[in-house]
N, C-alpha and C positions, 0 to 999 in steps of 0.2 A: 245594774251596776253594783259592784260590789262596793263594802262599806268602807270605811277608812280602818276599821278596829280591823277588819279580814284581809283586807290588803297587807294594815302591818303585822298582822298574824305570818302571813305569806312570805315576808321578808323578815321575820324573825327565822323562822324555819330555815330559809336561806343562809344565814349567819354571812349576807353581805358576798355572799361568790358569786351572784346574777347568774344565779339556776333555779329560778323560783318553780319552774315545773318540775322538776326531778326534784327538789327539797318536798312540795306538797306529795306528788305523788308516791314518795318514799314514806310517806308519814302516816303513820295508823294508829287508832284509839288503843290506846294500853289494857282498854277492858274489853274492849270487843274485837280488835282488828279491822274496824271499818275504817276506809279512807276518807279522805273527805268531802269528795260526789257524794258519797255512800250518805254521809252525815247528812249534808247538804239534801240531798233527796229525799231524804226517810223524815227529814223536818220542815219539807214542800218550800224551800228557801230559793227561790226563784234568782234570782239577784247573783248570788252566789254559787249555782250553777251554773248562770249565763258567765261569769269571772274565771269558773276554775275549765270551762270548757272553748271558750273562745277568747277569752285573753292567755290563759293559761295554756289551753289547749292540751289538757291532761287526758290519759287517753276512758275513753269517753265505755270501754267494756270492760275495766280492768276489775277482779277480783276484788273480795276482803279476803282477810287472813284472819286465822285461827278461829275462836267462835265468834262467830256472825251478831250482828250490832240486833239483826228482826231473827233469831232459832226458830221458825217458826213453827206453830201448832200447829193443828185446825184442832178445832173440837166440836163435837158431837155428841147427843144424847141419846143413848142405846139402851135401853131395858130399866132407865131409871139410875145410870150411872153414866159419870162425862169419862167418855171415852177419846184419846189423843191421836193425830195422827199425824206422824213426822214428815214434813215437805222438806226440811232445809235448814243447816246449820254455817256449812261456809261454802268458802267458792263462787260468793253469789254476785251480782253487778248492780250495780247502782240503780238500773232498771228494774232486776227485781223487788231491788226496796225500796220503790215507788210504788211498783204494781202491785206488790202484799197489802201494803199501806192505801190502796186505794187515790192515790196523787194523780190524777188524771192530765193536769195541767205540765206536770215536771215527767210525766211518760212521756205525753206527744212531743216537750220540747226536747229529752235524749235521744227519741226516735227521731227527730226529724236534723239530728244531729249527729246520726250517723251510728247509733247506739244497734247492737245485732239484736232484733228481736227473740230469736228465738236460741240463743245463747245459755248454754245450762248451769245448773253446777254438780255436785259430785253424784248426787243422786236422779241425775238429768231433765229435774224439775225445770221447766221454763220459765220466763214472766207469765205465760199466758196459764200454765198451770197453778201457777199462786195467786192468781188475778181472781179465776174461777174459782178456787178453794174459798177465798175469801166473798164470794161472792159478788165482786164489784166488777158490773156487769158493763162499766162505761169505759173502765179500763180495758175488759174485754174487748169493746167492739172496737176502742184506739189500736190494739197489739191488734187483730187483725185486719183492721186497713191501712196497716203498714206492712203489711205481709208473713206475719208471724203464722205459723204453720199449724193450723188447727186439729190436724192429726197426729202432731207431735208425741213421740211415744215416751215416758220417764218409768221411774221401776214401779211407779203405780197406776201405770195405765197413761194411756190419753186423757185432756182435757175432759172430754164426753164422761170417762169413768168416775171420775172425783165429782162432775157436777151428780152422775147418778147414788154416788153412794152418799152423798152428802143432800139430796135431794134439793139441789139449787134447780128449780124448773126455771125459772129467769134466764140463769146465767146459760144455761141447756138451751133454751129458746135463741140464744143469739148465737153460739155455737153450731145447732142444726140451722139456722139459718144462713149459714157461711160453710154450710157444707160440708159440717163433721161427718166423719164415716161412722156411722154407728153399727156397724159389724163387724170395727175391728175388736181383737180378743185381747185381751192378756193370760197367763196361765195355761194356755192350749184353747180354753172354751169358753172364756167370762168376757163374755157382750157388757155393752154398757145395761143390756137388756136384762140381765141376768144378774149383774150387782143390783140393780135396780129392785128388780123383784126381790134379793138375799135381804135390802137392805129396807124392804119394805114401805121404799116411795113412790108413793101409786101414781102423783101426777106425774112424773118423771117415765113411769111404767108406761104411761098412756100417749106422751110426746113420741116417745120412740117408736111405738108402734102406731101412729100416725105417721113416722116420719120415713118408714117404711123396714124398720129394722127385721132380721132374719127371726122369723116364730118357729126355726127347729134349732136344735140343739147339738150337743154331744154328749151322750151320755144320760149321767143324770143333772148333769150340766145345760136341762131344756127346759126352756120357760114353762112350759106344760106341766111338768113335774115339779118344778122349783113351785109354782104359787100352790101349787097342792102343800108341798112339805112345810113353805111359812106359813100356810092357813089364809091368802089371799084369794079368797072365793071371789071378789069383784073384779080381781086383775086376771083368775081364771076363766069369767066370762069374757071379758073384753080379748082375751089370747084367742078362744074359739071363737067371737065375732068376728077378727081379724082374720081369719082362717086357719088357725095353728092345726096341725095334725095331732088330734085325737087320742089316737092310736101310736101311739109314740110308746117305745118300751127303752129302759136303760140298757144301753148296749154291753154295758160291762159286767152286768149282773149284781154289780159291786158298787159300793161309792168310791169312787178315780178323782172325783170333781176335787182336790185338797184347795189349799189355799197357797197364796205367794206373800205371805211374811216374811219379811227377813227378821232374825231373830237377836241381831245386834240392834237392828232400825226400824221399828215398828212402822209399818204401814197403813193397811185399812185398819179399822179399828177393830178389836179382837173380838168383839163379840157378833160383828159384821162378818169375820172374816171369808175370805172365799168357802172356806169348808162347805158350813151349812147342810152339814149331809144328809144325805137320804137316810133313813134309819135303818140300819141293820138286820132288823126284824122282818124287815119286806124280801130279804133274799130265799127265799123258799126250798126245804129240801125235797120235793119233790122235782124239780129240776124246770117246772113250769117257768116261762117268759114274766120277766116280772112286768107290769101297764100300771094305766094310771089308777084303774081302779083297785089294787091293789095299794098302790100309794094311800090313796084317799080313805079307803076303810081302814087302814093302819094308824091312820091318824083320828079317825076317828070321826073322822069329815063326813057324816049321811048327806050333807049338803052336797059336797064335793061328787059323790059317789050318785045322786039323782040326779046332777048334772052332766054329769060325763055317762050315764048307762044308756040315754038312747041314740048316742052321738058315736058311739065304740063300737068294736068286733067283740063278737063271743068268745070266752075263754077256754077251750075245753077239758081242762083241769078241773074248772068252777062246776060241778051237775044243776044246780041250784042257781040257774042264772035267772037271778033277782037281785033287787035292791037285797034283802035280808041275805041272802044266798052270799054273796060277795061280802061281806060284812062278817059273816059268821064262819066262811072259809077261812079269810085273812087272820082271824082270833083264834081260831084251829090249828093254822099252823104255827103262827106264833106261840102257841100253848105245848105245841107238840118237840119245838126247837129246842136238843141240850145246848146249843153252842150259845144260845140267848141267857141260859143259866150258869153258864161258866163264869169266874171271878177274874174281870179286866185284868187285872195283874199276873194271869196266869195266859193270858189271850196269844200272849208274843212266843212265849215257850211250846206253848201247843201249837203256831205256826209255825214254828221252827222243827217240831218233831213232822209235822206233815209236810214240810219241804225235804227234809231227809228221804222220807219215806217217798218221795215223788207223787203226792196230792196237791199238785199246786195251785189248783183253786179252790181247798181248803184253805190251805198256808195265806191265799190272798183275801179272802176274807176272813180269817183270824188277824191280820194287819189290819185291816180297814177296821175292823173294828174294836182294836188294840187302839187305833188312832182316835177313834171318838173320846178316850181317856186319855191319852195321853199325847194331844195335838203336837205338844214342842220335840214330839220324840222323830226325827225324820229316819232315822233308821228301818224305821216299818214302814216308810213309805216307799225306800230303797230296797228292804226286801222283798215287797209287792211288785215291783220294777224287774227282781227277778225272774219272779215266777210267769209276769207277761210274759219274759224273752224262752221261757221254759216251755210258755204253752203257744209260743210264734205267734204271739197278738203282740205286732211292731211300734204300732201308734200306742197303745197301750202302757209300753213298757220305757217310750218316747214321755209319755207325757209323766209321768211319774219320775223320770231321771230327771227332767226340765224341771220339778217341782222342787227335788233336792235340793239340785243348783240355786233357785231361788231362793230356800230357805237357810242356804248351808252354802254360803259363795267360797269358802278358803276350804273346804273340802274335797280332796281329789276324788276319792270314792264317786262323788256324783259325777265329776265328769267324764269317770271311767263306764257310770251304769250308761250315759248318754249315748257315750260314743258305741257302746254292745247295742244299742238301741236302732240307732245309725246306720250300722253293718245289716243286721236282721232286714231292716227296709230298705237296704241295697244304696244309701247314700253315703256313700264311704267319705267325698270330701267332705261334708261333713260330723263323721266319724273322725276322721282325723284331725279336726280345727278341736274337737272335744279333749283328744288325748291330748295333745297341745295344752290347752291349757291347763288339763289335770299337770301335766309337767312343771310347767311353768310354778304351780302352787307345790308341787313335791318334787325336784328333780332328784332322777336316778330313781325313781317307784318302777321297783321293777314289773310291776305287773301291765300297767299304762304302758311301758317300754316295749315289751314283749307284746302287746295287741296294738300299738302303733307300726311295729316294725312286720311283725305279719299277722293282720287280721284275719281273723276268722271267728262266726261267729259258734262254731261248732266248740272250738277251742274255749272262747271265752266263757259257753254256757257251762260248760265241762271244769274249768278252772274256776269259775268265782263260787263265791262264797258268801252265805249270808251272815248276819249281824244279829 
């Protein structure tokens, strides 16, 4: 029951017109925008949400305005500094600022009052993803036996992903236990299996692969590879006890794997971030398949490299196939690479003279490795996108326009690299939803115009232009 002081709180706001629910619910904190469920919830006032929801009957999903009463962090400790990761600023519902807040009590009773579980806000955070973020693992299991959607996807993944890269095994344990999918991606290729391994939580690494998560990959975006490059020699055994294939080589030749920062809205934490790249040094000019064991002696791993050499296929680049043999090839060629000597700031200019020149898997890793210096620059990852569609690797050149978009949402250029992307793979309606919304962010771009109105992808590759 609510109080007498909140009651005539309620009828002041009214100023006597006997509209006390459109007076409250008109009414927001001048410093934050939060209404007064919002209030009410995020300060577990029991009483006063039973008042403003069933005497009141205010509506029980409605927003905050402006900046949000809980902005909320996560934080996290990466390499010895607290690194931030943005869940949510407004747009958010009373539920959410419950479930951030851990109020277990004032969740079940919004939920069982008709509150939408799985209700986002601008960033399509749900309660069940700020529930998890925070760790409050009771909240958890309340948002899903009310049927909140455990697979639920926001711009940083499903629940399963935030619990892997924040390394909440708890709150992981009751999500695979309700039956998280843990093979779906975000990025093209990031399992929660593969944050897991970037983000170097091993118990997290060992639920999923108990829980039956996929041990291959895409790219160099494969568990196999990934604990080689963080130096997770104990999460590389448990991947080959599980059965991971061995013999796994980066299909791109190149590191593709970027990351999905937005670069207004910080996502994973930056030193987390998807990148995590293979090192550039492993791309060999001799034209050899790059493997793990090449991975592993690059880094420097003899560990890594005695474990993996009676488990693999022979190289036959390698003559010297030994442990020392593979070891002293990989330092060889590394020793022998000018492009490993070239000065980063010169990396992008020199991929751009070889895309001229029609070397486009020079030009692509002169990007890729342009990008290891200079992450925030998505340009290189867009002229890498070309050279895909240059050398007709579709998924290739897919996944890298999908990463722009992600990092660069008000720029039409990616939606255009998307939709040449689209065409190439022969899925033109989706080709078309891409020029669409390059439009939508630039209308009258005559080039979007002109590959909307007749695609082809012969035209596009002949017409664009890189950056």
């Amino acid at each position: 029951m609510a109080s007498p002081l909140e009651y005539g709180t309620a009828r002041a706001l009214d100023g006597g017109k006997g509209r006390l629910r459109e007076a409250v619910e008109g009414a927001t904190a001048s410093n934050c925008g939060a209404r007064a469920l919002h209030v009410a919830a995020v300060h577990g006032r029991m009483p006063l949400c039973a008042y403003l929801v069933e005497d009141l009957q205010v509506n029980v999903d409605a927003t905050d305005e402006s900046v949000a009463l809980v902005s909320v962090y996560l934080t996290v400790n990466c390499n010895g500094m607290d690194q931030l990761f943005h869940v949510s600023d407004q747009g958010e519902t009373a539920l959410s600022y419950a479930a951030v807040n851990g109020i277990v009590n004032i969740v079940r009773y919004l939920l069982d009052h008709g509150a939408n579980p799985d209700k986002s806000g601008p960033r399509r955070c749900t309660p069940l993803h700020m529930a998890v973020g925070q760790g409050h693992c009771e909240v958890v299991k309340v948002l899903l036996s009310k049927g909140a959607d455990v697979n639920c996807y926001s711009d940083t993944g499903t629940p399963l992903h935030i619990a892997a890269v924040f390394g909440l095994d708890d709150a992981m344990k009751v999500l695979l236990d309700h039956h998280a999918d843990c093979n779906k991606a975000v990025c093209i290729a990031d399992t929660p299996l593969i944050v897991a391994l970037r983000a170097h939580r091993r118990k997290c690494v060992k639920l999923l692969i108990k829980a039956g998560a996929d041990l291959k990959g895409l790219g160099s975006a494969d568990p196999i590879i990934v604990a080689i490059t963080e130096g997770l020699t104990d999460c590389l055994k448990c991947l080959l006890n599980a059965g991971a294939d061995p013999n796994v080589i980066d299909d791109t030749h190149l590191d593709t794997a970027s990351g999905c920062e937005d670069n207004q809205n910080l996502k994973w934490p930056k030193a987390q971030r998807f990148t995590a790249r293979i090192p550039c040094r492993l791309i060999l000019l001799d034209g050899s398949t790059p493997s793990v064991h090449k991975f592993a002696a690059s880094h420097n791993s003899r560990e890594d490299v005695e474990i993996l050499f009676p488990v693999t296929s022979r190289i036959p680049s390698v003559r010297d196939w030994s442990i020392d043999g593979i070891m002293a090839y990989v330092k060889s060629k590394e020793k022998d690479d000018p492009i490993l000597k070239m000065n980063p700031a010169n990396m992008k200019i020199e991929g751009n003279k070889a895309y001229k020149r029609k070397d486009y898997i020079t030009a692509a890793r002169l990007y890729t490795m342009a990008e290891g210096d200079y992450p925030e620059n998505v340009t290189l990852i867009s002229n890498r996108s070309v050279c895909w569609l240059n050398m007709g690797e579709g998924d290739k050149a897919l996944r890298d326009a999908q990463i722009c978009r992600a990092l660069r949402r008000d720029w039409p250029k990616a939606c255009f690299r998307e939709g040449a992307a689209q065409i190439l793979l022969k899925d033109y309606e989706k080709a078309c939803d891409a020029f669409l919304d390059g439009l939508k962010l630039d209308p009258g771009n005559s080039e979007i115009e002109n590959a909307y109105s007749s695609p082809s992808i012969e035209v596009l590759v002949w017409k664009d232009k890189i950056h």
